[in-house]
N, C-alpha and C positions, 0 to 999 in steps of 0.2 A: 485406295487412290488409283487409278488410271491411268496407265501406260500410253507412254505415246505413242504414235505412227511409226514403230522400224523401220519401214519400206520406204520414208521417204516419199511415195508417193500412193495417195486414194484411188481404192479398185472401188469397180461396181460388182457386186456378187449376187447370185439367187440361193436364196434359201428352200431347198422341198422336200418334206416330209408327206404321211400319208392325213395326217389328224395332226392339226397344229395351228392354236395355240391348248394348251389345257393344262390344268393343274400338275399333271405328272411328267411334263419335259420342261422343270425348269433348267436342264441342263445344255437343251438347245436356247430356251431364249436367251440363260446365260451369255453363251456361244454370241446369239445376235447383237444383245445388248452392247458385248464390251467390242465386236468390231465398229460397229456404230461410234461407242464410242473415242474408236480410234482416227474416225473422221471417214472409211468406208462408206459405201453405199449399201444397205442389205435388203433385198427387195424377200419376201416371203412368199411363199406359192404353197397350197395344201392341195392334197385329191378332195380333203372334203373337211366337214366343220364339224367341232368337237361336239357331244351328246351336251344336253342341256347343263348336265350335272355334274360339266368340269369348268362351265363360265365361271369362274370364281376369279376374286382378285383383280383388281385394278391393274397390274399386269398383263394378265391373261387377257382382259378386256381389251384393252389399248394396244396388244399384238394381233389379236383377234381382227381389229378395225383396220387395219391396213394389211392384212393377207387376204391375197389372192385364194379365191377356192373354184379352183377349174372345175366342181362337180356341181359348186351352186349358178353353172353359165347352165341353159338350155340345151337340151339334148339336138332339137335343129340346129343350134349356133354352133356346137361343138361338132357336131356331124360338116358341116356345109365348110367350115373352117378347115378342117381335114382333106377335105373334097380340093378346095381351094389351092391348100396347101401343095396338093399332088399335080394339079395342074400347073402350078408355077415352077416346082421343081420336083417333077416326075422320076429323076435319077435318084436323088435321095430319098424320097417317102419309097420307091423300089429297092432300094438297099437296105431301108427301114425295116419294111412288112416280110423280105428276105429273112433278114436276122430275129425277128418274131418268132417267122414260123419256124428256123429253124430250132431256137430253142425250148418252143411251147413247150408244156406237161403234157403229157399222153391227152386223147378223148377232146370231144367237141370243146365241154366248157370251156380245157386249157384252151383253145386256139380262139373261141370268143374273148375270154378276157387279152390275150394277147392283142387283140383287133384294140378291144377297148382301149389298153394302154397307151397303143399308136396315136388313138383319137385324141384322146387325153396329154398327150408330148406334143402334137399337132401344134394345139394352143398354145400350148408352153414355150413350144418352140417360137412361136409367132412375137409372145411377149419377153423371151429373151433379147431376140433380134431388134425389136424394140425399143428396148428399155438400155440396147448396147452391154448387158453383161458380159464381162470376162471370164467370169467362172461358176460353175454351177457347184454348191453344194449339198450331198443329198443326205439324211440322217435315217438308220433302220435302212436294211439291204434288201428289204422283200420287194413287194408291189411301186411303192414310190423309185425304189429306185429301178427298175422297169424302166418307166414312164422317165427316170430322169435319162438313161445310157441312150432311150429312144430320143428323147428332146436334144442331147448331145450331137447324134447324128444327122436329124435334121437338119438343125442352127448352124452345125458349125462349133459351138459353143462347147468347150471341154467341161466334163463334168468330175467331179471326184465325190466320197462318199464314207462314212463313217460308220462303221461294223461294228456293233452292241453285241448282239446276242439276245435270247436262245434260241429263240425262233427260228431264224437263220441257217441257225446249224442242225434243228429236225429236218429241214429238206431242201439243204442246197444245191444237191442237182436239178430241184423241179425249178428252184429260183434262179437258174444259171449262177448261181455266184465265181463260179471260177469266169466266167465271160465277163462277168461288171467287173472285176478286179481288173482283168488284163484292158479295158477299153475304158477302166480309168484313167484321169493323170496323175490319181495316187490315192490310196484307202486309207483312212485313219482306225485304227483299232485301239478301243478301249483300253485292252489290260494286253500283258504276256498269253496269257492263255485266249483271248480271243482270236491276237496274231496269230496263234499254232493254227488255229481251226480255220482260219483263211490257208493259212499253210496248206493245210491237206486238203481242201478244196478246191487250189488254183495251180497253176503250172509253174515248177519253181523257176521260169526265167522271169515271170511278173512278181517275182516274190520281194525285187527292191522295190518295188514298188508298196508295199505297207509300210506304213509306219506309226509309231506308238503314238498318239496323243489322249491323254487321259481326260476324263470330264471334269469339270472344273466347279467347286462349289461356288455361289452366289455371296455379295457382299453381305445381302441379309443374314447368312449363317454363318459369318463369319468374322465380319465387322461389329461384333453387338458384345458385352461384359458380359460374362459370363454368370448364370445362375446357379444358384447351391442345389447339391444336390439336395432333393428330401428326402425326408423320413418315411412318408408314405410307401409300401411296397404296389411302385405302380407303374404295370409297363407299357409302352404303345408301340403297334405296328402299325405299319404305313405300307399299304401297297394297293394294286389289287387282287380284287377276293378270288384268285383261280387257284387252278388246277396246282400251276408250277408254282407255288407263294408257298403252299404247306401250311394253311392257314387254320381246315382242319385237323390236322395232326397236333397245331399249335392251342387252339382248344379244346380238342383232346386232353393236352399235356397239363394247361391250368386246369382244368377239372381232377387230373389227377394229384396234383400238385397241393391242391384242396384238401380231396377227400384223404389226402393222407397227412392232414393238421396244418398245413402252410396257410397262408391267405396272401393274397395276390390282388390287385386289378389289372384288368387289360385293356386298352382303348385300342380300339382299330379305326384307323382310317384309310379309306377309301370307299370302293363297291365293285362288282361285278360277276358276274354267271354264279359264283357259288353263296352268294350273300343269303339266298333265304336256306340253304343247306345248313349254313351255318349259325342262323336267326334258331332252326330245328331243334340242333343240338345245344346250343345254350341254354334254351326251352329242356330238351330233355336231361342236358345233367344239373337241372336246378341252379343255371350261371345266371341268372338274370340279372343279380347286383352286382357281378363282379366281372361279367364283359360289355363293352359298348359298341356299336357300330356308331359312329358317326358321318360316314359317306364321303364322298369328295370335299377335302376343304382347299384354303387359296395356302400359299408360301410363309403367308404370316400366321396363321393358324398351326400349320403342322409345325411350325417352330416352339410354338408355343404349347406345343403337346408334347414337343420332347424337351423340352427345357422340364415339362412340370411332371419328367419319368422317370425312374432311373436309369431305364436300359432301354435303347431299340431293339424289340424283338423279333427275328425276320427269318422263320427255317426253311427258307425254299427248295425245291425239288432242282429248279433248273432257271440259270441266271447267265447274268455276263457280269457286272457288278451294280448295284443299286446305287443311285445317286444318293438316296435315301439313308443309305449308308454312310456316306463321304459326311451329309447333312450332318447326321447325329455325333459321330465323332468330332466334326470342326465345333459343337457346341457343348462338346465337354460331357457326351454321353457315351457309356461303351456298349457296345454291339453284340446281342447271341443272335448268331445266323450260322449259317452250314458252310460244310470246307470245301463248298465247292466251286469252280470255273473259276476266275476272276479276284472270288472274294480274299482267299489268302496271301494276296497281293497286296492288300491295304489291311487287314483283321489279322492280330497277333494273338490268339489263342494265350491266354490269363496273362497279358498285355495291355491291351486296349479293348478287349472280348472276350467270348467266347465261341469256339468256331467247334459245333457239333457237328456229329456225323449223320448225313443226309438222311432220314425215315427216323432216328435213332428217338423213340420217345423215351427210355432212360437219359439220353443224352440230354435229351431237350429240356425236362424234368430239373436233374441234376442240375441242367444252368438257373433256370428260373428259380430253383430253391438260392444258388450260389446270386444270384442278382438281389432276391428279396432279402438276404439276410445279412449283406457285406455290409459295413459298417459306411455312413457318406463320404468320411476320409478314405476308403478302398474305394469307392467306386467315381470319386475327384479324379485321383491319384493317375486312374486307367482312361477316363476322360481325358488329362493333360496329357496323356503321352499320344490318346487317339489325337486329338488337336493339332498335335504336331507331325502326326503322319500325314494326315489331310493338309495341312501347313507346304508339306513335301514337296507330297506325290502329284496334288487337286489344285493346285493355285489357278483358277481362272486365267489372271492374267498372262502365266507361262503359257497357260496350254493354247489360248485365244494366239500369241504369240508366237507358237510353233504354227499353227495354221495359217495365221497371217504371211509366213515367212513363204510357207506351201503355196496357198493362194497366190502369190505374187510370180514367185517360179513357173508353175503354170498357167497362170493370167493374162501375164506380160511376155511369152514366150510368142 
């Protein structure tokens, strides 16, 4: 059900991320959805448009259709708009390309893609001005938000911005994060441990300025009766297929988990950079009937691959916390993933999960035997208590409602 308007009264907001809309942020369309639904204005802006192989989902599509993608305008139009821009108001685009250069990354490129970003907020800033928004909201701290703190300065326009993680925190001085924190009108961070690592990034006199909002799961995963677990011993991860996911390590683990008398299936969803790595090795430890790739699918799909698993399986090397996560628990599935950043804020180690220790293939081993072999009442049991942490911590509506509350403070100022 649908909360109403707190504020009393309809802001107009912008939404900008780098890539959006696609299969793996339902946690922003969430975010868009229920301000809309609060009778806000939310306008969408992306740097550019998602690869073929996250158009999934009627959702996805119908967000897709009405965002802005400043990189599918003309490179003349985007150039001459800049131009434009500087000529009408020359002090600002100079206090703009000031603040670029001062905090580029070392070497030519950094200072070309700085240029870029400028070009890129140019527009942005044109269509804020516009369209009359009051507050800019930006989601992921790297490149988009660049481009947002630069459209900020132009317009006029206050921006503030939502810190995930991990990204971020491999090289926040080359991404100025301590500058977007302090020239925000306020940072949302994820979890407790996301907050620390703005901490130690930013100057602690901007440091009231973070504040906690949690991502919030979607009514689809969480307004729906609940499915029994099965008997099948059958697990799905949901990510993408990189470096920081531990996605090898985690087939690794079912092949070992195997060859030493278990049996298991694993479905994987998603794709990316290490997919035919891992296409390899399935091929080489003779996994062909018992891993799948299935690729990007839509919100209604991955639901319905953890409704029909017992466990979300997810060991990554480096996170901030998976929505993916929050997903599986509100649907009555518990969680082996790693104890790290974020996640033991929501994952109760033989709880609602199991929270391994990061590389540990014993560890990881050990849970996928303890997954496949709990009886459906053990693993109900730790589904209902995950249910109710996501219940808690994840309620959409609160968290859409701490922002809402943000948004208006600095909107309306």
């Amino acid at each position: 059900m649908t909360a109403p308007n707190a504020i009393g009264k309809n802001l107009t907001i912008a939404y900008l991320t780098n890539v959006y809309a696609r299969s793996s942020d339902t946690f922003i369309r969430s975010e868009v959805l229920a301000l809309r639904a609060r009778g806000h204005t939310v306008h969408t802006f992306s740097v550019r448009r998602a690869e073929a192989d996250q158009h999934v989902g009627q959702e996805v599509l119908s967000e897709q259709a009405s965002t802005d993608y400043i990189l599918l305008h003309s490179l003349v139009s985007l150039v001459w708009g800049f131009v434009a821009f500087a000529l009408r108001r020359p002090g600002r685009m100079l206090r703009t390309l000031s603040l670029a250069w001062r905090i580029r990354p070392k070497g030519i490129k950094g200072a070309a893609l700085q240029l870029i970003y400028v070009i890129e907020a140019a527009y942005l800033a044109r269509r804020l001005m516009a369209l009359r928004v009051q507050i800019m909201h930006n989601h992921i701290a790297e490149n988009s938000a660049s481009v947002a703190m630069f459209a900020s300065l132009l317009s006029g326009v206050p921006y503030s911005m939502t810190v995930h993680g991990p990204g971020i925190f491999f090289h926040p001085k080359q991404w100025a994060l301590g500058e977007k924190i302090a020239r925000s009108a306020f940072t949302a961070c994820i979890t407790h441990f996301c907050k620390s690592q703005c901490m130690l990034f930013s100057d602690p006199e901007d440091w009231p300025k973070l504040e906690i909002v949690r991502c919030g799961v979607g009514a689809s995963f969480v307004d729906v009766e609940p499915v029994p677990v099965p008997l099948a011993p059958r697990l799905v991860c949901v990510g993408r297929i990189c470096a920081e996911k531990g996605m090898l390590l985690l087939v690794q683990a079912v092949a070992q988990y195997i060859a030493e008398g278990g049996d298991c299936e694993l479905v994987m969803v998603g794709d990316g950079p290490l997919r035919g790595a891992i296409e390899r090795l399935v091929e080489q430890r003779g996994l062909q009937g018992k891993v799948r790739i299935l690729g990007w699918q839509s919100s209604e799909s991955v639901r319905a691959e953890l409704e029909q698993s017992r466990a979300l399986v997810l060991p990554s090397f480096a996170e901030g916390l998976p929505v993916v996560v929050m997903e599986a628990l509100a649907l009555g599935r518990p969680v082996v993933t790693s104890a790290i950043a974020g996640i033991p804020e929501l994952v109760l180690d033989g709880q609602n999960g199991w929270l391994v220790p990061p590389s540990s293939m014993e560890g990881l081993v050990a849970a996928i035997r303890a997954v496949a072999e709990a009886t459906p009442e053990r693993l109900d049991a730790m589904g209902r208590l995950g249910a109710a942490s996501v219940a808690r911590l994840h309620s959409i509506e609160r968290e859409v409602g701490k922002l809402e509350q943000l948004f208006a403070r600095h909107g309306l100022a």
